[in-house]
Each structure stands twice: as C-alpha cells, then as structure tokens.
C-alpha positions in Angstrom: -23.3 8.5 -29.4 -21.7 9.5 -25.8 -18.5 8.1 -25.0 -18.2 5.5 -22.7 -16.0 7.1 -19.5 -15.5 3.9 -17.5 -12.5 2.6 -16.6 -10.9 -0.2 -19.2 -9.1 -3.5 -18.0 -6.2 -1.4 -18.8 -6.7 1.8 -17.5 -7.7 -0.6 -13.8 -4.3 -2.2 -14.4 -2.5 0.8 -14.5 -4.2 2.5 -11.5 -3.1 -1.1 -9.4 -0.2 -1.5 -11.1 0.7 2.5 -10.3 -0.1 2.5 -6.6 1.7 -1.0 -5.8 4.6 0.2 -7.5 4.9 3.3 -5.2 6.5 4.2 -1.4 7.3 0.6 0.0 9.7 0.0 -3.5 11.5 2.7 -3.0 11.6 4.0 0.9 12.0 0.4 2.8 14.0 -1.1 -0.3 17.0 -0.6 2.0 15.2 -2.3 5.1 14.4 -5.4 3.0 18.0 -6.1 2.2 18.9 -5.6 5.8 16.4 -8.2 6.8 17.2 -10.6 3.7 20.5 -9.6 2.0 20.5 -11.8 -1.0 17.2 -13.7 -0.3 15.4 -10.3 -1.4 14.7 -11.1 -4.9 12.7 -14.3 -3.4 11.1 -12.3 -0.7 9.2 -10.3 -3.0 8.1 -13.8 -5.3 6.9 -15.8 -1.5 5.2 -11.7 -1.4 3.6 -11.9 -4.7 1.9 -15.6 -3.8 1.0 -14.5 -0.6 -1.1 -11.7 -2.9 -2.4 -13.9 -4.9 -4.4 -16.1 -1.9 -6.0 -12.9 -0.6 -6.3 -11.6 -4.2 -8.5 -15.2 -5.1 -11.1 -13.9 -2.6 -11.1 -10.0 -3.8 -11.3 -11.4 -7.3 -14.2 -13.8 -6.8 -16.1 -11.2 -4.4 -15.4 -8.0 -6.1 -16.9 -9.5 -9.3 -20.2 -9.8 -8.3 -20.2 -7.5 -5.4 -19.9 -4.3 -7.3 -19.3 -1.2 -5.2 -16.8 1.4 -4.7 -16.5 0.6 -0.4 -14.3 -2.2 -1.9 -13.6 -5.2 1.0 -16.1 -3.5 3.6 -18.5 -4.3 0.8 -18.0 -7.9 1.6 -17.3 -7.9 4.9 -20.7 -6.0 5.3 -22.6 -8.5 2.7 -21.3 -11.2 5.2 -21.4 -10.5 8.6 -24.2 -7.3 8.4 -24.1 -3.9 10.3 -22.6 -4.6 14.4 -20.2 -3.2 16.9 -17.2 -5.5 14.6 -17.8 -4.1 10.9 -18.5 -0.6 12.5 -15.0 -0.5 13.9 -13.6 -2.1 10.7 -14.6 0.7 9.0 -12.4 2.9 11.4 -9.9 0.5 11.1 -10.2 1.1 6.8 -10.2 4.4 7.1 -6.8 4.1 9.5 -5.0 2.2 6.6 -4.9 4.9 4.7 -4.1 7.6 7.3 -0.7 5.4 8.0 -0.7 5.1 4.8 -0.2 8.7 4.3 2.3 8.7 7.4 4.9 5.7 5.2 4.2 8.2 1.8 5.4 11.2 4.0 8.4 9.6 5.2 9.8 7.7 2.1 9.4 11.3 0.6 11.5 12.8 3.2 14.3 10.3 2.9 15.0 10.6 -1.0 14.6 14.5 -0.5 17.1 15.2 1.8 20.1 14.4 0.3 19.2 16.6 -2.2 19.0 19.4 0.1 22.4 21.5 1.0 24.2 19.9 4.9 23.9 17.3 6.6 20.4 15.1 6.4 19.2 15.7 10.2 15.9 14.4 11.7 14.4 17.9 12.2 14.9 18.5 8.4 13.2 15.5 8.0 10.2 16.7 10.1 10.1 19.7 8.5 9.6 17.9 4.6 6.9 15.2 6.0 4.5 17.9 7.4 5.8 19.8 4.6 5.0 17.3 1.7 0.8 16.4 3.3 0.3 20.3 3.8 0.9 20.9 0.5 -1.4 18.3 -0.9 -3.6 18.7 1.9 -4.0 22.6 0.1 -4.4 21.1 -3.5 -7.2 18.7 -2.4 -8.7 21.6 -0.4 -9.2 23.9 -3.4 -10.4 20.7 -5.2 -7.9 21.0 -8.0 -7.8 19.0 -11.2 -4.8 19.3 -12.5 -2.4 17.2 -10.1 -5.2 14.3 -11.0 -4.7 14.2 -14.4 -0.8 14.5 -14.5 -0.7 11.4 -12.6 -1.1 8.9 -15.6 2.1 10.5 -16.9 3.6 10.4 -13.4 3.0 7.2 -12.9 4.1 6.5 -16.7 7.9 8.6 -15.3 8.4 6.6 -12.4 7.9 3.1 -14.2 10.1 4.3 -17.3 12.7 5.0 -14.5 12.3 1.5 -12.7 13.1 -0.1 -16.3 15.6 1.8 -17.5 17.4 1.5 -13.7 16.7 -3.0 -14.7 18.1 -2.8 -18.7 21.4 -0.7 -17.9 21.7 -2.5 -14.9 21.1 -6.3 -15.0 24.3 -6.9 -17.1 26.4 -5.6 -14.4 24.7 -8.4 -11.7 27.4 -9.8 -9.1 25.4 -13.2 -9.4 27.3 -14.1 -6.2 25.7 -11.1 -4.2 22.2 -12.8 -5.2 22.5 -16.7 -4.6 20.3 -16.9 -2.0 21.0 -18.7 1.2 19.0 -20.8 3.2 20.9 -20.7 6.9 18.6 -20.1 10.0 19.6 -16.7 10.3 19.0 -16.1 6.6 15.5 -18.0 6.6 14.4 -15.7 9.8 15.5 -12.6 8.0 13.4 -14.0 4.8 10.4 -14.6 6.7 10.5 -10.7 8.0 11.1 -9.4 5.2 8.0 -10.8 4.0 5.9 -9.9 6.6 7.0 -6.3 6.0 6.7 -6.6 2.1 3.4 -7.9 2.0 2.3 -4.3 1.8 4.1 -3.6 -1.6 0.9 -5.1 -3.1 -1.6 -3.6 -1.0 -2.6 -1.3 -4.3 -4.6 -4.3 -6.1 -7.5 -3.6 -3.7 -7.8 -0.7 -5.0 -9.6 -2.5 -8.2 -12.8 -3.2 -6.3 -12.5 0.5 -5.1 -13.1 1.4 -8.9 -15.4 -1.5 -9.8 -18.3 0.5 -9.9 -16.5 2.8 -12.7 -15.2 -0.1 -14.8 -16.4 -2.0 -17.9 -17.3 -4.7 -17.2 -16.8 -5.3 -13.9 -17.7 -9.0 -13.6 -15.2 -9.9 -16.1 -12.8 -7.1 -15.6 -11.9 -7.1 -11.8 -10.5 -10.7 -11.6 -8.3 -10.0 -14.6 -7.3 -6.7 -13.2 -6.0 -7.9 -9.8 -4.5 -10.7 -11.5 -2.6 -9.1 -14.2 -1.5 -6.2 -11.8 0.0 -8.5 -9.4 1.8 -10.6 -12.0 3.2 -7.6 -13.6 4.2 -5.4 -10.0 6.1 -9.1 -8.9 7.8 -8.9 -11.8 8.9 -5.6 -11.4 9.8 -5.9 -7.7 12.2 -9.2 -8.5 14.3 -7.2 -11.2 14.6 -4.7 -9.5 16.2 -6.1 -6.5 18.3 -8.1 -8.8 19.9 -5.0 -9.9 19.5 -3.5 -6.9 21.1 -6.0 -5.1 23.6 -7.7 -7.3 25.0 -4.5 -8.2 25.5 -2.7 -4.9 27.8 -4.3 -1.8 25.0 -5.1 0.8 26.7 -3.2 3.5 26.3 -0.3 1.7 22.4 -1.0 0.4 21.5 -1.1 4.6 23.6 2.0 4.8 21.4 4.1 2.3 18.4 2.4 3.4 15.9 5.4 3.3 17.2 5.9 -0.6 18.7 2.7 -1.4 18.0 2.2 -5.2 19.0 5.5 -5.8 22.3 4.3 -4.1 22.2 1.4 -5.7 22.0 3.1 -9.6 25.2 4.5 -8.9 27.7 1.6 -9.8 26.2 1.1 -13.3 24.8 5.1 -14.0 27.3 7.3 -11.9 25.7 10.3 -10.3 23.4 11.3 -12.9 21.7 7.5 -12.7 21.3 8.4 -8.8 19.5 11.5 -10.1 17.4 10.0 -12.1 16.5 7.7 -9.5 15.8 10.0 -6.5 13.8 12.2 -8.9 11.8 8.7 -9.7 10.8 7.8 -6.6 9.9 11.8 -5.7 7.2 11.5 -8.1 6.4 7.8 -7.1 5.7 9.2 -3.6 4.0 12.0 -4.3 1.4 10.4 -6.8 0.8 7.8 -4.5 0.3 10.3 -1.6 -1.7 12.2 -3.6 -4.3 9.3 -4.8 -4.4 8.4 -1.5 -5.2 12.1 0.2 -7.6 13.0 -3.0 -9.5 9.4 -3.4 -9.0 6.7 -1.4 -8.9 7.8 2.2 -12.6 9.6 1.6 -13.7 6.7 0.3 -12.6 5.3 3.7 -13.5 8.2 6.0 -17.2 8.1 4.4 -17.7 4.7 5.2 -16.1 5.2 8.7 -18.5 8.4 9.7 -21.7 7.5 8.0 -21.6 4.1 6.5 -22.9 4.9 3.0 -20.9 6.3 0.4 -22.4 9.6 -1.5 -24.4 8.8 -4.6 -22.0 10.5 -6.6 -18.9 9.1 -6.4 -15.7 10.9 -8.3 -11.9 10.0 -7.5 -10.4 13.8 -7.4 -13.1 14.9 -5.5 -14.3 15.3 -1.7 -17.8 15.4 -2.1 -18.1 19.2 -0.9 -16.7 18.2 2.6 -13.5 18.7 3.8 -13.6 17.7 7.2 -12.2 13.9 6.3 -8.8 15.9 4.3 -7.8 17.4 6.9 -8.4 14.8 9.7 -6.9 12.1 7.5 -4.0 14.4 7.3 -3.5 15.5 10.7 -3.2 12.2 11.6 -1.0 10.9 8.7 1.3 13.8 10.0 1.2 12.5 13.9 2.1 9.0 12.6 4.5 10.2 10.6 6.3 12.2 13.4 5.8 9.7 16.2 7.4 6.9 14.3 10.8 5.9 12.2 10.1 4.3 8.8 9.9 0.4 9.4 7.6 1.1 12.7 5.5 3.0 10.2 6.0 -0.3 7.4 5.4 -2.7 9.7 2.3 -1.1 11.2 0.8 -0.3 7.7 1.7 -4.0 6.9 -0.3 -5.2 10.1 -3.5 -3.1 10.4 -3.9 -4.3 6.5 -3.5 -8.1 7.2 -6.6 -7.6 9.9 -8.3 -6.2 6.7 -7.3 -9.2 4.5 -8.2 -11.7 7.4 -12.0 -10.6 7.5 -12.5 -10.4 3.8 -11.3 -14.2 3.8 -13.8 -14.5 6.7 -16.4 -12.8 4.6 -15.7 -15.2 1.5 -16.0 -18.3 3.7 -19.1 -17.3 5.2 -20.9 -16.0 1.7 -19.5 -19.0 -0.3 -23.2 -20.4 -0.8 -24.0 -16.8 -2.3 -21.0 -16.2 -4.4 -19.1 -19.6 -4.7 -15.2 -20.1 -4.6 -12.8 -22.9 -3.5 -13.0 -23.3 0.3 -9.1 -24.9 0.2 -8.3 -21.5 -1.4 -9.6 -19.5 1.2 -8.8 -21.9 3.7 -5.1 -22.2 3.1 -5.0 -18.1 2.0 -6.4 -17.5 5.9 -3.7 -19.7 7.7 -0.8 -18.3 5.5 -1.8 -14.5 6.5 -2.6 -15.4 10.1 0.6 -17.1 10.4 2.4 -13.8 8.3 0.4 -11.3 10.8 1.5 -13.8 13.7 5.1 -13.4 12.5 5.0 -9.5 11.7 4.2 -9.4 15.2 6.7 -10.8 17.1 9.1 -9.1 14.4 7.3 -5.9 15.7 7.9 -7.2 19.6 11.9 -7.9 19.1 12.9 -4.5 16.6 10.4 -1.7 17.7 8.2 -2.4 20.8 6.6 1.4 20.2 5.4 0.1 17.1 3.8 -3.0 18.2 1.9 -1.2 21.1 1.0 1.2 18.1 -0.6 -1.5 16.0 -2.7 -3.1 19.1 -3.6 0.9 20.2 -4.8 1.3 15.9 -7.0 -1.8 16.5 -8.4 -1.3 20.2 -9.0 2.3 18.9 -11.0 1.4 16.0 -13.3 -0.6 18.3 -13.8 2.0 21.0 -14.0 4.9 18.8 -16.8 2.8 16.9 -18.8 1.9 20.0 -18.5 5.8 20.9 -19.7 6.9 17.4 -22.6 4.4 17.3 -24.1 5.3 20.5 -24.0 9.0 19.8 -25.3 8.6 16.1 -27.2 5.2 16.0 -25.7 5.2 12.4 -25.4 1.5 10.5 -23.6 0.1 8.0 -25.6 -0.6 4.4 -25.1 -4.6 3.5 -25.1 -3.4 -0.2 -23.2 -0.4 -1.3 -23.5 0.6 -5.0 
C-alpha cells in the first residue's frame, strides 16, 4: 500500500506555527517595546484577535476553496480575472520580496555583534546581500538538503524561545509589566499593533499547502486556528520575560537584537549565545521557505496566472527567472530601507491582501457561507489598523510611507503593462 505523503494537521501546524514564529519575534522585538514599553505583552494578545477576524475568512474559504494560490484563490473565485486581481497578484508576489528584504535585515542585526569591531551600517550591507546570495545559490542548484533540515531548525529555534520563557519567567520584575493605559501609552499600543500584525502573517501559509494536506476541508480551519493560538501564546511569554527581565531603556537600546539582550540578566553571556544563535536560524529558515516556496508560488501567479501542474515546495519548477528577481529586489528593499520602514511596509502591503480576501468572503458568502458580522467587524478592524499603520508611517519614516503607496501604484501599473503585452488572465479556480 503507498504511503500517504500529504501534509497532517500537524505537520500544517508546524509549517504556520514555524514561519509566524520567525524575523518579526526576534528583529523588531526591540521596536515593539519602544513603541509600548510595558503594554507589549498585550500588544501581541489585541495582535493575535486581530488574526483571528482575518483568519475566520481564510478558514471558512480555504476549506472549500482548495488550491495552493492561497487568498488570490478567493479573491479570483470572487471578483474574476480584471485590471484589480491582475495587479493583486503583483502586489502577492511583492509581499514576499519585502518579505525577504525584513528576513535579510533581522539576520544582519543578530549577526553583527558577533562579528569582531564596531557593528557599522556598511557591515550590515555587506551580511543582507550576503545572507539572500547565498540562498539565492542553494535554490539555484535546486538543493534538497537545506529543505529537509528545516523541521529540525525550526524544532532549534522554538526549544530556544522556551527554554529563554522557563529559566526566565521566575526572574519577572512584575512592575516593568503592569501595563499602563495613559494617552501616550495607548498611542504607543495602538502602533505597536499595527506593526505586529505581521508576526502572524505565516497562518496563510495553510491555504498555500491545502492542496498537499489531508483532509483539507477539515484540516485547514483547525490548522490556522491552532497555529494562531499556539504563536500568541508564544509571543506573550516571551515578552514577559523579555520585558520584565530587562530595564526598558536598555531593550530600545539593543533593538535589532533585543531578546538576545534581554537573556542576559537571567543566562549571562552564554544565554545571549544561545539566543542570537536562535534567531540566526529562525531567520534563515524563514528566508529560506520564503526564497525556495512561497515567493514562486507568488511570482507564478503574478507572470502567468496559473500555477504549474506540478506543484512541489523546494522546487522552482525548472525556471529561475522568479529566484533571482524576487531576490534582487528583496536586496534593493533591504538596502534602501532601515528595519521598521521595512516592518511597517511588510505590515501594510499585507493588510491590502487581508482587506480583499474579506471583500472576497462578503461577496461569495451565498457560495461558501460564513457570518457576515464576522467579516463585517474583521474588515473595519483591519481598515482602521491599516488607517493607523499609516499615519504611524507619515509621523516616524515619511520614505517608508511613499514606499508603501509606490508598492501599490506599482502593482497596478506594472499589471496594466503586463496585460496589454501578454493578454494573459487570471484562472477563477486554481487546483
């Protein structure tokens, strides 16, 4: 009898649960507790509910829409092939090359101080194009190897995060955690949201996979549940250690390695080892599922609007073209912008995403059923987010808010160019 080589509920879990848990944890940990000091640990629970109304419509639609385009599987089903869902496909494909650009830079800032003098932004340069060449080579030669070392490297980096929450939480200044609820403490709160709504970006990676899974009707709700329960989890004791063990002051300080900072008080030198060496492999597997997988997934949809019949994660479909122009690009973002332009533009371009899929649901709720109050109240809350993110973007980094409206005005040109030179369209079902 052959063996069955679809992906079980837990196997799904883990892949969410392992890309969620990834860059934004541990490179723009140190910009959260700027933004929300000892509010953090609530930040990442408003987050996690914030997740849970775009995860409703991902869960309902991804269960009987089964096909590995994901959300532009739904947005297509709904609103068909035009000029909009052409340039949303761009505009998938783009939130994975910033993607890339956030992956390259947390890298960079927990490798650094492990290199000899001072940490200098040419060094810094020098490790981000550094880090995407050399998985830009490994997906080239198509190898196999880095693919299936990254259970186990996702299995390192969460064994880290839990030993850095057991040794730590009995050390907890509960003072340094009480949260506040001052104007100025609210406004940082509400940022800090905005910006860490893209620590659970990862669970739509579930309907990416749906048509490998078991049972995908049953299994893709529980997975995107289950994953976002368990990564909220994560996140909260984390920046209660994080947080109630380390001053604040000196958190901000170390923000492009804060929890390897902040393991210090309770492990000494070695536990800010252990960290750094954590979140180096948290980076890189993410950067590397993201290079090898998703962002072909993305870039197929983007240039021909089909996805190849055969369909394998560690593989880019004899074409390399998509590689290296995801990763050129990853590399420009990466060098053109600091890391909470680069957060806060990843956050934004992926809240247009989550907007339309809502969209989508309302308009195919006769088809696939759901609760419009759901997907009602789930639209307002990430309009009003993405409204906020904005004007967060307009007051701290103007570059990066002309960034995020040149992403989107770029994804609609470069589609009406494209379709007039191709005449290409978008398949309502792919599967």
């Amino acid at each position: 009898m052959q063996q069955d080589k679809r992906l079980t509920l837990t196997e799904t879990v883990s892949l969410a649960v392992g890309t969620m848990v990834g860059a934004s944890i541990f490179s723009i940990f140190g910009l959260g507790a700027k933004l929300a000091g000892p509010n953090l640990p609530l930040v990442f629970v408003v987050s996690g509910g914030v997740a849970l109304l775009v995860a409703y419509s991902y869960a309902r639609l991804g269960s009987r829409i089964v096909s590995d385009a994901g959300p532009m599987a739904f947005i297509i089903q709904a609103f068909g092939s035009n000029l909009l869902t052409g340039a949303l496909s761009f505009l998938f494909w783009m939130t994975y090359v910033i993607s890339i650009a956030l992956f390259a830079k947390g890298f960079a800032g927990y490798f650094q101080p492990l290199l000899p003098g001072p940490a200098t932004a040419g060094v810094g340069s020098i490790v981000e194009v550094g880090v995407v060449l050399l998985f830009t080579a490994l997906g080239a030669m198509g190898s196999r190897s880095v693919g299936r070392a990254e259970f186990w490297i996702v299995a390192i980096k969460l064994g880290v995060l839990l030993l850095f929450v057991v040794l730590g939480i009995w050390s907890i200044h509960f003072d340094r955690v009480t949260p506040k609820f001052s104007a100025d403490a609210m406004n940082g709160m509400i940022d800090a949201v905005a910006i860490f709504f893209l620590s659970y970006m990862g669970f739509g990676l579930v309907t990416n996979a749906s048509e490998h899974m078991r049972n995908p009707q049953r299994n893709v709700p529980r997975a995107i549940y289950i994953s976002i329960l368990v990564v909220t989890v994560v996140y909260v004791l984390v920046s209660l250690v994080a947080v109630g063990n380390l001053p604040l002051p000196r958190l901000v300080e170390a923000r492009d390695y804060a929890l390897a900072e902040a393991a210090k008080p309770f492990l000494g030198d070695r536990g800010y080892l252990l960290v750094t060496w954590g979140a180096l492999f948290s980076i890189a597997s993410a950067l590397n599922a993201t290079l090898y997988g998703g962002a072909n997934v993305a870039y197929a949809l983007a240039k021909d609007g089909v996805l190849p019949e055969t369909f394998d994660r560690k593989l880019w479909f004899g074409s390399l073209e998509g590689l290296y122009i995801t990763a050129g690009l990853g590399i420009v973002f990466a060098l053109l912008f600091n890391l909470n332009g680069i957060a806060s533009i990843t956050s934004s371009v992926f809240m247009v995403i989550y907007l339309f899929v809502l969209a989508a649901h309302w308009r195919l709720l006769p088809r696939f059923g759901g609760n419009r109050w759901v997907i009602g109240i789930g639209f307002v809350v990430v309009l009003c987010v993405f409204v906020l993110l904005l004007r967060y973007q307009w007051h701290t980094n103007r570059d990066a808010f002309s960034a995020t409206w040149l992403v989107l005005a770029g994804s609609l040109v470069t589609e009406w160019l494209y379709f007039r030179t191709t005449r290409r369209h978008l398949r309502k079902h792919i599967a």
